[in-house]
C-alpha positions in Angstrom: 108.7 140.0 166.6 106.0 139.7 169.1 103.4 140.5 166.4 104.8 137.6 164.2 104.1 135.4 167.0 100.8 136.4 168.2 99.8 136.3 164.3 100.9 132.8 163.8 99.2 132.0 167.3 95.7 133.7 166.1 96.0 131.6 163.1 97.0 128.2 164.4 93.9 128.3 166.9 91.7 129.9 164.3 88.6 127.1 163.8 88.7 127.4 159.7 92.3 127.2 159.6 92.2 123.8 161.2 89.1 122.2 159.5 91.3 122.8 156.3 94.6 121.5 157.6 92.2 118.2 158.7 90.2 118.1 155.2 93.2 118.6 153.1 94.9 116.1 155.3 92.0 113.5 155.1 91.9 114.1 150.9 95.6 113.3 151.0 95.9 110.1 153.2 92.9 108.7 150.8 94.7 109.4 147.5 98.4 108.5 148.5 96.7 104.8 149.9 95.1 104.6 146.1 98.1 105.4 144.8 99.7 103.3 146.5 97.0 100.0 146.4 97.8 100.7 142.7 101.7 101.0 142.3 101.1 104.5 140.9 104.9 105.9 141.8 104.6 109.2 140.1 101.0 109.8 141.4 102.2 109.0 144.9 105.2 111.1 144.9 103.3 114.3 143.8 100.8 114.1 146.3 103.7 113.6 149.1 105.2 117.2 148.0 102.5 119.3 146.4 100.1 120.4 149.0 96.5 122.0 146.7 94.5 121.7 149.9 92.9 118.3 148.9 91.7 119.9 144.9 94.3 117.8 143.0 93.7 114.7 145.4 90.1 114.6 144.6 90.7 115.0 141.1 92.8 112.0 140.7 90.4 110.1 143.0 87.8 110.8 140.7 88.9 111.0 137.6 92.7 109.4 137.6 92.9 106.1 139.8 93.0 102.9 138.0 89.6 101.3 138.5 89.7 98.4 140.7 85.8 97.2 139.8 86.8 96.6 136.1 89.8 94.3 137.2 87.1 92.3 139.4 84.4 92.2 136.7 86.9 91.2 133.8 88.5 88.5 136.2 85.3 86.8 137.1 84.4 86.7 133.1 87.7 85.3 131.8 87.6 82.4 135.2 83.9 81.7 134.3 84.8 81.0 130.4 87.6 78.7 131.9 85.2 76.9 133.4 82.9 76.3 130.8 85.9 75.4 128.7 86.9 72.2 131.6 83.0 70.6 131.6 
């Protein structure tokens, strides 16, 4: 028993082992707000239960997310036609 816990006490003060807890943390808060900003239910749920150590986070940051730029861009198109349409 005493092993176990000396073990688990090496590793929780072990430099590595908390710079991954914080970047696998950090990757996770990021994608779950996306997720979120974006009603993305399913995307949100999985990232609350599977833990990848920030791989599957950054793929759907990348790769996954609705992009918010094309919203703008189309937005500002169809309000400038509407405006040309009233003159």
């Amino acid at each position: 028993m005493t092993y176990n816990v000396l073990a688990l006490q090496n590793l929780l003060f072990n430099p590595w082992f908390l710079i991954l807890i914080v970047w696998s943390l950090v990757w996770k808060y990021i994608a779950m707000w996306k997720a979120g900003r974006n009603n993305q239910l399913g995307w949100y749920i999985v990232f609350a239960f599977i833990h990848t150590l920030g791989i599957l986070e950054i793929i759907y940051i990348l790769f996954f997310r609705k992009n918010m730029n094309k919203k703008v861009v189309v937005n500002e198109v169809i309000n400038k036609k509407v405006r040309k349409r009233k003159k």
